[in-house]
Jmol script that loads the backbone (N, CA, C; Angstrom):
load data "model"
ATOM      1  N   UNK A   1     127.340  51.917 110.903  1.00  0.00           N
ATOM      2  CA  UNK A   1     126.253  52.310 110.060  1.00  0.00           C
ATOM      3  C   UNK A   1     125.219  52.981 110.950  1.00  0.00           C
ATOM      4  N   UNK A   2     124.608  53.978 110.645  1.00  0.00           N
ATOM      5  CA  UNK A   2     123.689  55.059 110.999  1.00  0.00           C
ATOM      6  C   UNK A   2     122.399  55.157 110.289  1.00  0.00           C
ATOM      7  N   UNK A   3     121.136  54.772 110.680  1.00  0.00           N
ATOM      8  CA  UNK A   3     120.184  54.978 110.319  1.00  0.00           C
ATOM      9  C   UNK A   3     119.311  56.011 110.641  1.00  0.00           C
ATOM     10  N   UNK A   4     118.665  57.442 109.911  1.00  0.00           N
ATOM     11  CA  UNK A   4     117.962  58.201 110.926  1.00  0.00           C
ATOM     12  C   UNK A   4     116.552  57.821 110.102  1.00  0.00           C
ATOM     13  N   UNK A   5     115.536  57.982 111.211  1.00  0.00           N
ATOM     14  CA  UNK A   5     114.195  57.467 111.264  1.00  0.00           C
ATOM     15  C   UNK A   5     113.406  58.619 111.214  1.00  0.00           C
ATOM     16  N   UNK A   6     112.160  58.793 110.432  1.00  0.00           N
ATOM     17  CA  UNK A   6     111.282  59.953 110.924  1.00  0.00           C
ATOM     18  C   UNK A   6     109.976  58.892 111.329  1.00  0.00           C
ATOM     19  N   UNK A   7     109.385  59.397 112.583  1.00  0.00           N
ATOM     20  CA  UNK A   7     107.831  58.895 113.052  1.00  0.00           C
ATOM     21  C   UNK A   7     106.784  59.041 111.931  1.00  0.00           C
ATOM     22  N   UNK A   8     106.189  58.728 111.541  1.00  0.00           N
ATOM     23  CA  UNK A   8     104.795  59.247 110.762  1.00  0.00           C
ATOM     24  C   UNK A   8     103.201  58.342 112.188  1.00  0.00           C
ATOM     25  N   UNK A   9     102.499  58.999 111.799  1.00  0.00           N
ATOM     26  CA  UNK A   9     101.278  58.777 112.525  1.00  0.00           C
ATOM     27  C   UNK A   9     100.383  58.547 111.430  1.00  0.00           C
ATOM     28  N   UNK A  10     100.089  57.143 110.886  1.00  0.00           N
ATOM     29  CA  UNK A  10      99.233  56.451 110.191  1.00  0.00           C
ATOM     30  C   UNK A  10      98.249  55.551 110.963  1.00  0.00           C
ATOM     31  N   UNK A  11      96.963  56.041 110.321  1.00  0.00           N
ATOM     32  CA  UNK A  11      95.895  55.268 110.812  1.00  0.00           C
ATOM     33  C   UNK A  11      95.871  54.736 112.249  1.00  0.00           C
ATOM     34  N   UNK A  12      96.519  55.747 113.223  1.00  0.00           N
ATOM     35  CA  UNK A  12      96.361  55.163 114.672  1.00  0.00           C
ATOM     36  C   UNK A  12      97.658  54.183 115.123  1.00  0.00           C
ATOM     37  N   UNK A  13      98.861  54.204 113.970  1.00  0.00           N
ATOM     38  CA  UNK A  13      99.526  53.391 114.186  1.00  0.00           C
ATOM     39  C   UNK A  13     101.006  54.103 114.150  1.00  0.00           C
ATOM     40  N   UNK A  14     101.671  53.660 114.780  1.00  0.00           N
ATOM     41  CA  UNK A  14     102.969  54.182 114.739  1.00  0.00           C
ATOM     42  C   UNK A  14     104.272  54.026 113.631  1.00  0.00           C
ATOM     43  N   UNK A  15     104.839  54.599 112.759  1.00  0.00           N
ATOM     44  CA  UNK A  15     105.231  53.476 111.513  1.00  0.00           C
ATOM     45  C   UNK A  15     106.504  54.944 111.757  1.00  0.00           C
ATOM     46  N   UNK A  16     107.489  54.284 110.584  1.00  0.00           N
ATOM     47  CA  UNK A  16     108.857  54.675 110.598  1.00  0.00           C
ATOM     48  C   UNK A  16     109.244  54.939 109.047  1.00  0.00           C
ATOM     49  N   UNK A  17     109.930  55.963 109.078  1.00  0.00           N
ATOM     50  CA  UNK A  17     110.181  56.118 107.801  1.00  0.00           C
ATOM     51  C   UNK A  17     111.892  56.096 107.347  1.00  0.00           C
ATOM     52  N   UNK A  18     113.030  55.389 106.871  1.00  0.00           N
ATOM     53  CA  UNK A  18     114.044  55.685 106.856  1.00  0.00           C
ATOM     54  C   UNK A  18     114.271  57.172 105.916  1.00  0.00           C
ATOM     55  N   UNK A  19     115.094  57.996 106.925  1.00  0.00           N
ATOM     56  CA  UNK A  19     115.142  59.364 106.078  1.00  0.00           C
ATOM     57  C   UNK A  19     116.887  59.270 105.553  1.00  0.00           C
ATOM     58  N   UNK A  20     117.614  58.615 106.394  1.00  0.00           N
ATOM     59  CA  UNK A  20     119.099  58.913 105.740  1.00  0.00           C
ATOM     60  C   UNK A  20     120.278  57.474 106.711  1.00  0.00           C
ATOM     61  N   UNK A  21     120.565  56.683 105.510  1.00  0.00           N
ATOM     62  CA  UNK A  21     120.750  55.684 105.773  1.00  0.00           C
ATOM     63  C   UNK A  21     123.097  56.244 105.364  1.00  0.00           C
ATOM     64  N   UNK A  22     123.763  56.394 106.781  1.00  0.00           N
ATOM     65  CA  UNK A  22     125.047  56.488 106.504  1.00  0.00           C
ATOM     66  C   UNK A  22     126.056  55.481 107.458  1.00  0.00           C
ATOM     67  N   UNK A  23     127.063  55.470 106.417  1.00  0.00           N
ATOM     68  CA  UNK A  23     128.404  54.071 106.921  1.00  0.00           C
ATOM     69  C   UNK A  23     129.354  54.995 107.344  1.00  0.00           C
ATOM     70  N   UNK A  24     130.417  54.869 108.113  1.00  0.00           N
ATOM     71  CA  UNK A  24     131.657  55.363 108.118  1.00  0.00           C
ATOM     72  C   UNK A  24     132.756  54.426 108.473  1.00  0.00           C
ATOM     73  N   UNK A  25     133.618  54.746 107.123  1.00  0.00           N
ATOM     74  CA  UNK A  25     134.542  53.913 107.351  1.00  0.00           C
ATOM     75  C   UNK A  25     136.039  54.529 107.932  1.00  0.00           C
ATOM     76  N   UNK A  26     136.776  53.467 108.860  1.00  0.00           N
ATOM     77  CA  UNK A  26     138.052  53.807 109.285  1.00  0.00           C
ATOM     78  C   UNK A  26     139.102  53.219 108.560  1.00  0.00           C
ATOM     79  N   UNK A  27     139.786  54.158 108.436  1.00  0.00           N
ATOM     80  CA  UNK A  27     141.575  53.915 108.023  1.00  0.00           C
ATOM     81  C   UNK A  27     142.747  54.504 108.544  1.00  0.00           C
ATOM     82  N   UNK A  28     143.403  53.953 109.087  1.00  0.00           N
ATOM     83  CA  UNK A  28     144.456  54.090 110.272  1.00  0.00           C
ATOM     84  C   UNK A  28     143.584  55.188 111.177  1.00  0.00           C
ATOM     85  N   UNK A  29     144.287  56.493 111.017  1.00  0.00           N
ATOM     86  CA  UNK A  29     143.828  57.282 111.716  1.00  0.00           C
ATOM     87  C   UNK A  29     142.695  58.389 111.241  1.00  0.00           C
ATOM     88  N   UNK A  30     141.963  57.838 110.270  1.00  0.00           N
ATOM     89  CA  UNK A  30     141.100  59.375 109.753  1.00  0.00           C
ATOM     90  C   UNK A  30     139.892  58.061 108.969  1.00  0.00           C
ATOM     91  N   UNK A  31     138.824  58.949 108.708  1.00  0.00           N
ATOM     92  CA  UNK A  31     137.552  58.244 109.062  1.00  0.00           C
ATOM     93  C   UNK A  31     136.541  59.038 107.823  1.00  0.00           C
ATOM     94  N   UNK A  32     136.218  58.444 107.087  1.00  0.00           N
ATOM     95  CA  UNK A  32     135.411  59.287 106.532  1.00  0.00           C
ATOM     96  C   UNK A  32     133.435  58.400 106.296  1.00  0.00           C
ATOM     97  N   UNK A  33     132.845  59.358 105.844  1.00  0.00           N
ATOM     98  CA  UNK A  33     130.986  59.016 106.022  1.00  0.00           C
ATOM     99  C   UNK A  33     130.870  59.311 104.796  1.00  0.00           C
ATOM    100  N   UNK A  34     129.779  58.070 104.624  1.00  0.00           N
ATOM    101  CA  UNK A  34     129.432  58.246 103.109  1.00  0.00           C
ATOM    102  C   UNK A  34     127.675  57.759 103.228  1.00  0.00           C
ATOM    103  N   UNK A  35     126.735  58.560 102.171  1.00  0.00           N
ATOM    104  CA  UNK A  35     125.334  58.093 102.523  1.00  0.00           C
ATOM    105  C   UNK A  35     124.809  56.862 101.517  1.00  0.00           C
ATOM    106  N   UNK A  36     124.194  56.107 102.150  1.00  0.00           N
ATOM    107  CA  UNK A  36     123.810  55.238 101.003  1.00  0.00           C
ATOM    108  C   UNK A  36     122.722  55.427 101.175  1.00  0.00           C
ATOM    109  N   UNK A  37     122.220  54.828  99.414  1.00  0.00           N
ATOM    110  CA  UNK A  37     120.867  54.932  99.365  1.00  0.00           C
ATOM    111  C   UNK A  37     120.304  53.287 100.087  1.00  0.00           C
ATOM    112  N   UNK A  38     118.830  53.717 100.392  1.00  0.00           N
ATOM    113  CA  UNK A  38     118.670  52.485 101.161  1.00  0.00           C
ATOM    114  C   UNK A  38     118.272  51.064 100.323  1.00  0.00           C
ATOM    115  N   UNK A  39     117.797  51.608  99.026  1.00  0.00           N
ATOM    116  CA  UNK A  39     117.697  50.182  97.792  1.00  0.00           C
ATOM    117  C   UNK A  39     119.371  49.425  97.246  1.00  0.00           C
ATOM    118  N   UNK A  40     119.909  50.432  97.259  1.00  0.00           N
ATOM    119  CA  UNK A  40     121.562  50.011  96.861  1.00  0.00           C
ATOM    120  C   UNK A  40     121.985  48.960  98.147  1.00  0.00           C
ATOM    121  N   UNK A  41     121.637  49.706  99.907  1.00  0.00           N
ATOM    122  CA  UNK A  41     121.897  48.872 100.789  1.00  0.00           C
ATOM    123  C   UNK A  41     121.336  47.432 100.753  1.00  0.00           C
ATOM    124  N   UNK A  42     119.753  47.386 100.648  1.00  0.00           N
ATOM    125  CA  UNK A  42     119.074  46.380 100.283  1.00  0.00           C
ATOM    126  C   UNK A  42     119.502  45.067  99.184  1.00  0.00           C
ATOM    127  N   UNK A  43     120.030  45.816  98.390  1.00  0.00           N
ATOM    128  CA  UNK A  43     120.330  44.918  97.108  1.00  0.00           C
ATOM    129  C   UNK A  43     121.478  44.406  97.358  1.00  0.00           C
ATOM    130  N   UNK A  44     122.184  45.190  97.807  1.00  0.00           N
ATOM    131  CA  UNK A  44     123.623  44.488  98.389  1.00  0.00           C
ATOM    132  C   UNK A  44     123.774  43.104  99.492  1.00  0.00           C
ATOM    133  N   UNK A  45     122.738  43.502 100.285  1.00  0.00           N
ATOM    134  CA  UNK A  45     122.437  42.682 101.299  1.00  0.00           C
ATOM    135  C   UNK A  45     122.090  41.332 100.881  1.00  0.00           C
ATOM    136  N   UNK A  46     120.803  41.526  99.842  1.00  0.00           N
ATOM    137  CA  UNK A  46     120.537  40.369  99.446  1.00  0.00           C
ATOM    138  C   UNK A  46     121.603  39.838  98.807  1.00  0.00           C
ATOM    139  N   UNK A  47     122.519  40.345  97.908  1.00  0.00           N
ATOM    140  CA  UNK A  47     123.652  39.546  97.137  1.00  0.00           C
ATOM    141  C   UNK A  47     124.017  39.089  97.790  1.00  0.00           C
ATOM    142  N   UNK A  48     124.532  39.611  99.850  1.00  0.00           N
ATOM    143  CA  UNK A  48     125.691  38.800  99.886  1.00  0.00           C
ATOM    144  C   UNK A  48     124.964  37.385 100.671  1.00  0.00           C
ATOM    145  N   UNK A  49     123.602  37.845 101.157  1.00  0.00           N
ATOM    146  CA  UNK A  49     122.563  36.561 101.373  1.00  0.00           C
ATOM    147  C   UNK A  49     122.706  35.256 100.293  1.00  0.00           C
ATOM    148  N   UNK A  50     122.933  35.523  99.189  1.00  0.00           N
ATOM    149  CA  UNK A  50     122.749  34.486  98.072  1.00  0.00           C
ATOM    150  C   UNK A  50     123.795  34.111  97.641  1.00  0.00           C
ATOM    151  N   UNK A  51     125.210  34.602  98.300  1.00  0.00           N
ATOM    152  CA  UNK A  51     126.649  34.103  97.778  1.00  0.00           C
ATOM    153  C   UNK A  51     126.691  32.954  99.045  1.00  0.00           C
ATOM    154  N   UNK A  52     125.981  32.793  99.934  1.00  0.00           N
ATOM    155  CA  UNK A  52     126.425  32.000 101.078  1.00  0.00           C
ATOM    156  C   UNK A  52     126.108  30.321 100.666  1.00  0.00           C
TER     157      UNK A  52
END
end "model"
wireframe off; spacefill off
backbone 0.3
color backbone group
């Protein structure tokens, strides 16, 4: 998984913005990338937080 970040310069402070959140998955020999959105990632996350 690949996260790209943009800087922003707020109020003297350094802060981050996610601009493009991508997975790539392997199978045998060939590989493909797919982008997720970062609320779909989020939500997922928490599900699998709450199946445990």
């Amino acid at each position: 998984m690949e996260t790209d970040e943009m800087a922003l310069d707020v109020n003297d402070r350094l802060a981050f913005r996610r601009v493009d959140t991508r997975i790539t998955l392997h199978q045998g020999t060939s590989s493909s990338t797919y982008s997720i959105d970062p609320a779909d990632l989020n939500a997922a996350l928490a599900r699998d937080r709450g199946a445990r």
